[in-house]
C-alpha positions, 0 to 999 in steps of 0.5 A: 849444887853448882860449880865453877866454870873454867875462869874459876867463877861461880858457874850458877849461885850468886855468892854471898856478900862478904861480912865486912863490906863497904859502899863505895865511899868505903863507908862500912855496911853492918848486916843490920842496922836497928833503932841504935844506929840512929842514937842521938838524932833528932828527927826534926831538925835532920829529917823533918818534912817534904818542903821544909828546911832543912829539905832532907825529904825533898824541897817540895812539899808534895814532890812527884804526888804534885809533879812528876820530874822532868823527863829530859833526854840528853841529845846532840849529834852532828849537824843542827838539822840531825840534832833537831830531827832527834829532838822532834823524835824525843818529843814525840815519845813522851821527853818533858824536856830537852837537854842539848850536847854539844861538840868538843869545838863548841864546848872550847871556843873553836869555830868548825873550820878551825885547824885543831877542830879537824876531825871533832865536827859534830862527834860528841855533840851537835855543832853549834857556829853562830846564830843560824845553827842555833835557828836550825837546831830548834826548828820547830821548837817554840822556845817559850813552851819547853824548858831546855838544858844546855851542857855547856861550859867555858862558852855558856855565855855565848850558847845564852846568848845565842839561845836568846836570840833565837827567842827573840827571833821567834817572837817570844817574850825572853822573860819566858824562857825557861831552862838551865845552863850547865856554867860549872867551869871549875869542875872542868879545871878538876875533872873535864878539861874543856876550860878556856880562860884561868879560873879567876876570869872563867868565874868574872864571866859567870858572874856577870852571866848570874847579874844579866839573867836575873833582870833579864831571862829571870826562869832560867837557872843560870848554873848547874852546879855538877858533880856529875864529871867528877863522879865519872873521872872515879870520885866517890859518893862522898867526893861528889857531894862534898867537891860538887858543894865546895864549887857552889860555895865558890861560885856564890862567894865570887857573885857576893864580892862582885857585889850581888845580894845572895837571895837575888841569885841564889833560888836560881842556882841548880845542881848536877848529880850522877847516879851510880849502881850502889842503890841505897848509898845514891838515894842517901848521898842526895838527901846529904847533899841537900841537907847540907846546901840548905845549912850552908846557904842559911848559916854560912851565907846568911841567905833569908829567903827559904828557895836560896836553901833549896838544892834543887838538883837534875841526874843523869845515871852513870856513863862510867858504868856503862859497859862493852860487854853484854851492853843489854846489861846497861838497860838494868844498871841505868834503871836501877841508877834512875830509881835511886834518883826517884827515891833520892827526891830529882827534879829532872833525870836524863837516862842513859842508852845501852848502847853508849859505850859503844857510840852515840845512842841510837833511836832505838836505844833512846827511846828504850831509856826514856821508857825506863823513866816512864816505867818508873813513873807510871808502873812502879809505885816510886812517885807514890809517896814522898821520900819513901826511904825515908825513916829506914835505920840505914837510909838515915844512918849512911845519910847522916855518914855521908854528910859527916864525911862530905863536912870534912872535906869541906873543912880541910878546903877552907883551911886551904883558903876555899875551892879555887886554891884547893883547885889550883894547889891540885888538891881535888884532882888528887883526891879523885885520882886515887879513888879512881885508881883505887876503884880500878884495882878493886875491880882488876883484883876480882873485889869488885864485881861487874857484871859481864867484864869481870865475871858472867862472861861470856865468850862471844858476843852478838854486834849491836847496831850503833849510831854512825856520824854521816862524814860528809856532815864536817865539811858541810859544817865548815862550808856554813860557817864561812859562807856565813862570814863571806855574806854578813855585814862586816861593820856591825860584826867589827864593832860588836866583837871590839866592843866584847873585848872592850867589856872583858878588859874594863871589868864592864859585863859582858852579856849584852856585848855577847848577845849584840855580837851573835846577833850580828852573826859573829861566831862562837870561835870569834866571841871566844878569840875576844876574851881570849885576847884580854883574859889569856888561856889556862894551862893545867897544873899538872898533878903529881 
């Protein structure tokens, strides 16, 4: 029999789960769950098959049994060069896709040797100035022959663009280039904060990015559509899906207004989900959140081709999770979090590190998560068979749960005349606030349990390794970039710039007037300042 030890907490047993417990989403779980719980449902019409509206059980007929999903590991860190010598090493090791982080500069339109950029060079993310930063961080990487992501955002315009280039300047047929662009501003107005431009304008510039790649990089997707920063800013299960499908909504109300028929964009459209630890309520929140997307796209939107129904959707398991304490025991939560994005149907997955909480992932540390998807892969049985879960008494009643809940939400935001209003009136960022202080509470009480923090601790702790940031790599930064402006032409760069501005101010797409100034090696901070100049800066609406 064991007993406490002196924090009171249980020195041994595991203690029983109470009779009343609930997910996450506070949705109640019973002991037991039978045939009645699913009273009323029809299983053609809610479930069905793999492949098949309303894609419950997947949006490919034969999911991992015909291909595995992409095994993407998310990397940036300093300099272009340090970033490519990561990638090289992911590629190495078995990664089928790469997915680029970027700086917090680049991600808001500042140029590295701009005054408020000191001391963020390269810290969370690879910085990125102008084309020939781009040309470095792909060294040796043939555009055309992987598919890439790119967590960007206010300036993924401009990161297109540079992308593009490079292709070309590799010689490669751009209609080849296959890969995603995060592109999600509104959740950054909601959850993230690195925005540049108001709302309304953020959207015009996205729009006209869905416009150009569709004729002219047509593999690319040209939003990822996240749900991914509002889980980490403490939104619940519920939250997520609901919050992540009023964005999409949004975004494919503002392309039809600006004139875009839905199926010419709609099959590109992708989404970004989180994994969290409560395993069974994850894998459900995905099988909503897809079956809701189709019904939308079909019955809202009037779309008519089947692939504008498809939420296809990549997962990164929860960095909010990620703990200080006892950080080995991140490896069990990420695994646990990307076998629920297995069993929920992904079609890529990035895995966390370990050693996140603490710093940028080291290789060691890396290569460890991509080896936990690999292990999923290839020992585990999960690929196996399609939508495994699917038919479970519970798995079908919390889906059916989540999607009733997530409708809801839906509903209360078009009374307020749809996501950008329910955005600008607070309404959303509310929301999450009090979940996540709810959350915080629970775990400050005891009543929710992690692991090593607030029981199983122990009282020393062995240091890690962690990944340092050489400092010398910001002032080599800077160095570049304006090397670079002292050496380039500057009619061609004059021209390109105003010709930016121009395009922002007549309503004319911007695109093409992007891809002509980064090619004559204007800067990300400069193309930004353009638009700044005709579209003005967002100030946050401060939330009571």
């Amino acid at each position: 029999m064991s007993g406490l030890d002196p924090k009171g907490h249980a020195s041994g047993a595991a203690t029983a789960v109470p009779v009343d417990s609930e997910t996450s989403s506070h949705i109640s779980v019973k002991a037991l769950y039978t045939p009645a719980d699913l009273k009323g449902s029809d299983y053609e019409s809610e479930v069905g098959y793999p492949g098949e509206y309303p894609f419950t059980r997947g949006v490919q007929a034969t999911m991992y049994r015909g291909r595995l999903w992409t095994m993407r590991q998310y990397a940036g860190m300093g300099d272009a060069e340090e970033s490519n010598k990561r990638y090289k090493y992911l590629l190495a090791n078995g990664t089928t896709g790469l997915s680029v982080a970027f700086d917090l500069p680049t991600q808001i339109g500042m140029d590295s040797d701009y005054a408020l950029a000191v001391g963020e060079v390269g810290k969370v993310g690879v910085a990125i100035d102008s084309i020939e930063d781009m040309e470095r961080l792909f060294a040796g990487i043939e555009l055309t022959k992987i598919s890439i992501s790119m967590t960007i955002n206010a300036t993924a315009s401009i990161l297109v663009a540079l992308y593009v280039a490079v292709g070309r300047r590799q010689g490669g047929d751009i209609r080849k280039l296959s890969g995603t662009v995060q592109n999600d501003v509104l959740k950054e107005y909601i959850a993230r904060g690195t925005y540049i431009y108001p709302p309304r304008q953020a959207l015009r510039v996205i729009t006209d990015m869905f416009s150009w790649t569709k004729d002219n990089v047509p593999e690319w997707n040209t939003i990822s559509i996240s749900g991914y920063h509002m889980r980490e800013a403490g939104s619940t299960a519920v939250q997520e899906v609901a919050f992540t499908l009023g964005n999409g909504m949004a975004y494919v109300e503002a392309a039809i207004k600006a004139g875009m028929d839905v199926d010419t964009f709609a099959p590109r459209l992708s989404f970004f989900f989180n994994a969290h630890s409560n395993f069974l309520e994850e894998v459900a929140k995905f099988r909503a959140a897809r079956r809701m997307w189709a019904r939308i796209m079909r019955e809202h939107f009037k779309a008519k081709n089947p692939k504008s129904w498809m939420l296809r959707f990549h997962t990164q398991t929860a960095g909010s999770t990620l703990t200080a304490q006892q950080p080995e025991n991140n490896i069990v939560r990420t695994a646990i979090q990307a076998l629920a994005a297995v069993m929920g149907g992904t079609q890529s997955l990035h895995t966390n590190s370990y050693d996140e909480a603490l710093a940028l992932p080291t290789e060691q540390a890396a290569r460890i998560a991509l080896r936990t998807q690999q292990v999923i892969a290839y020992e585990s049985g999960a690929a196996q068979t399609i939508d495994p879960l699917a038919g479970s008494y519970y798995i079908e009643s919390l889906t059916n749960e989540i999607e009733k809940r997530a409708a809801e939400y839906l509903g209360k935001i078009e009374v307020m005349g749809g996501m950008l209003r329910a955005i600008e009136r607070g309404f959303v960022q509310q929301e999450i606030q009090n979940a996540a202080y709810e959350t915080q509470q629970a775990v400050d009480r005891g009543d929710a349990v992690v692991v090593g923090v607030n029981r199983f601790e122990v009282e020393e702790e062995k240091p890690i390794p962690i990944q340092k940031i050489d400092p010398a790599l910001e002032p080599k930064q800077i160095e570049r970039v304006r090397a670079l402006r002292a050496r380039r032409d500057a009619g061609p760069w004059k021209a390109a710039l105003q010709a930016v501005e121009d395009a922002a101010r007549t309503g004319e797409n911007v695109m093409p007037r992007i891809l002509t100034a980064v090619e004559a090696f204007a800067t990300v901070g400069e193309i930004s300042d353009a638009m700044r100049r005709v579209f003005g800066e967002y100030r946050e609406a401060v939330v009571v």
